[in-house]
C-alpha positions in Angstrom: -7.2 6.2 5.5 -6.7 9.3 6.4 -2.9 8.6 8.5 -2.4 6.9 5.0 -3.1 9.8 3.3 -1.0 12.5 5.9 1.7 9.3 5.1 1.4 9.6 1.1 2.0 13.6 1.8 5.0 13.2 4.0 6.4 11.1 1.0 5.2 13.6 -1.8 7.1 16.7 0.0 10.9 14.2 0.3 10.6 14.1 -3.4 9.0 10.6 -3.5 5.7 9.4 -5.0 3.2 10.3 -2.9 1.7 6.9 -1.8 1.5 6.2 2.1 0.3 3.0 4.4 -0.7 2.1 7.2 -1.2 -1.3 9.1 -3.6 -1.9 11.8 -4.0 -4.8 14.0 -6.5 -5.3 16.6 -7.1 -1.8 16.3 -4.1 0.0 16.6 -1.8 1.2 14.2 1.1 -1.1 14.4 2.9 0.4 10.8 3.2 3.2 8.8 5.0 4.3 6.0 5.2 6.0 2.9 7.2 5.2 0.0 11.2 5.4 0.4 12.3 3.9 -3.2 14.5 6.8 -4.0 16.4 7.9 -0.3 16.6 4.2 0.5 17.9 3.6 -3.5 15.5 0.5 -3.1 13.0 -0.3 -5.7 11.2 -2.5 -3.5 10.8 0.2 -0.7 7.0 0.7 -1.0 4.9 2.2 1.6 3.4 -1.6 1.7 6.0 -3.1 1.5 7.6 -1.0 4.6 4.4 -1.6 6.6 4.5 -5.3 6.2 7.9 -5.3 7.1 7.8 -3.5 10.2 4.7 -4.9 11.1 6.2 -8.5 10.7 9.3 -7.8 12.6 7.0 -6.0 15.5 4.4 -8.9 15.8 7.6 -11.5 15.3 5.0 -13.3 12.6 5.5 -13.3 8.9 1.9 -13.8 8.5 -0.4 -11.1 10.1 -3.9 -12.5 9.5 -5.9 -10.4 11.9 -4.4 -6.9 9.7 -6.0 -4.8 7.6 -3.9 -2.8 5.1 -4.9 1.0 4.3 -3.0 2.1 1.1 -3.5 5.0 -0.9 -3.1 3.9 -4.6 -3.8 0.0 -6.0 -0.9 -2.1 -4.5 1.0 -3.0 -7.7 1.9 -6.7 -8.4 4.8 -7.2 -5.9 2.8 -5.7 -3.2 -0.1 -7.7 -3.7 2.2 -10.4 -3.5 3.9 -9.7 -0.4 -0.1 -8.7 1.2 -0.8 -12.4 -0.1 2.0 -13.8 1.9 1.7 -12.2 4.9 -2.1 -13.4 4.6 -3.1 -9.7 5.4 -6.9 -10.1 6.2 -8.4 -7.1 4.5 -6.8 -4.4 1.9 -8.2 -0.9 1.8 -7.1 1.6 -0.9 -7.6 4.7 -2.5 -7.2 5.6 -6.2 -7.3 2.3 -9.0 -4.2 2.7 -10.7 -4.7 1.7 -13.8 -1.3 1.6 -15.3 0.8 -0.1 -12.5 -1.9 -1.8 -10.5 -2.3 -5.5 -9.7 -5.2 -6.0 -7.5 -8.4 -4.3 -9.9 -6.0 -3.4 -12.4 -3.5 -5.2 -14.5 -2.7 -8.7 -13.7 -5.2 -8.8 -11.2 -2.8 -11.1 -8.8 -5.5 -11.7 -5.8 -7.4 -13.5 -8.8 -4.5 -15.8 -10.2 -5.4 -19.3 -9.1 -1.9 -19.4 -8.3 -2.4 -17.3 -5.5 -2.5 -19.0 -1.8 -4.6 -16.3 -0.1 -7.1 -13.5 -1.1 -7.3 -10.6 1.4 -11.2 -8.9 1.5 -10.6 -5.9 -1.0 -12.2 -2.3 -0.7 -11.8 0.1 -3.0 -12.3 4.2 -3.4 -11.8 4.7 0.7 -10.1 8.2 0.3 -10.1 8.1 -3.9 -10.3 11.8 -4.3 -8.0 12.8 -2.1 -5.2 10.0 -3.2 -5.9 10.9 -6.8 -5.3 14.1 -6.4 -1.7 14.1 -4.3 -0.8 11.9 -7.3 -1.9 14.0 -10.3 0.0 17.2 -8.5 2.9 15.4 -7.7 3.1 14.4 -11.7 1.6 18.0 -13.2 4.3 19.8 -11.1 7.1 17.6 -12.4 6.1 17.7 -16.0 
C-alpha cells in the first residue's frame, strides 16, 4: 500500500485527485498508477483503471487471476467492474468512500448477483494515510 500511497501523492501534486494503484502479480509490481482523468481529459483514467490496463497489455491476458489490487480509496462502480472482469484475485484499499464508492459503499457491485466474479476484499490497509491526502487535497481547494 504504501507505493499506492507515494502513487496517490504523485497524482495529488499534478493537480489530480489523489488516489494511486498498484498491481502485483506473483509478487512483483507489474502496474502502477495514479489517477490521470484530467491531463489525459479521460473520465475513465483511474489509477485502477490504468493498472488494469497496463497490467493486461504486459501479461498479454485480459484476465489477471493470480493479481491482487492495492488502491487507495473504494474503487467506485466502473472500477469494480473492470477488477470483476479482469477476475483480479484480491482487492486491497484504503479509505471507504462513502459517496462515490461501489465495493462497501453505494451500489455495492461485488454483491450484485449479476456480477461474474468477486475478488477477496480488504479494507482500511493504509486508511489514515489515504484519508487524509484526500481531505487536504479537498480543504485546500475549497
Amino acid at each position: 500500500m504504501g507505493e499506492a500511497l507515494a502513487e496517490a501523492e504523485a497524482a495529488g501534486r499534478r493537480g489530480e485527485v489523489p488516489i494511486g494503484a498498484v498491481l502485483v502479480n506473483g509478487g512483483d509490481i507489474v502496474a502502477r498508477a495514479g489517477n490521470r482523468t484530467r491531463e489525459l481529459s479521460d473520465s475513465t483514467a483511474h489509477a485502477e483503471m490504468l493498472v488494469i490496463r497496463e497490467a493486461s497489455q504486459k501479461l498479454s491476458a485480459e484476465r489477471i487471476g493470480e493479481a491482487d489490487l492495492y488502491v487507495t480509496l473504494e474503487p467506485c462502480t466502473m472500477c469494480a467492474g473492470a477488477i470483476s472482469f479482469a477476475r483480479i484475485r484480491r482487492l486491497y484499499f484504503g479509505a471507504t468512500d462513502e459517496k462515490g464508492g461501489g465495493v462497501v459503499s453505494g451500489v455495492r457491485f461485488f454483491a450484485a448477483p449479476t456480477c461474474h466474479h468477486v475478488p477477496e476484499v480488504y479494507s482500511g490497509l493504509g486508511e489514515r494515510e489515504s484519508a487524509n491526502l484526500l481531505r487536504t487535497f479537498f480543504s485546500e481547494r475549497r
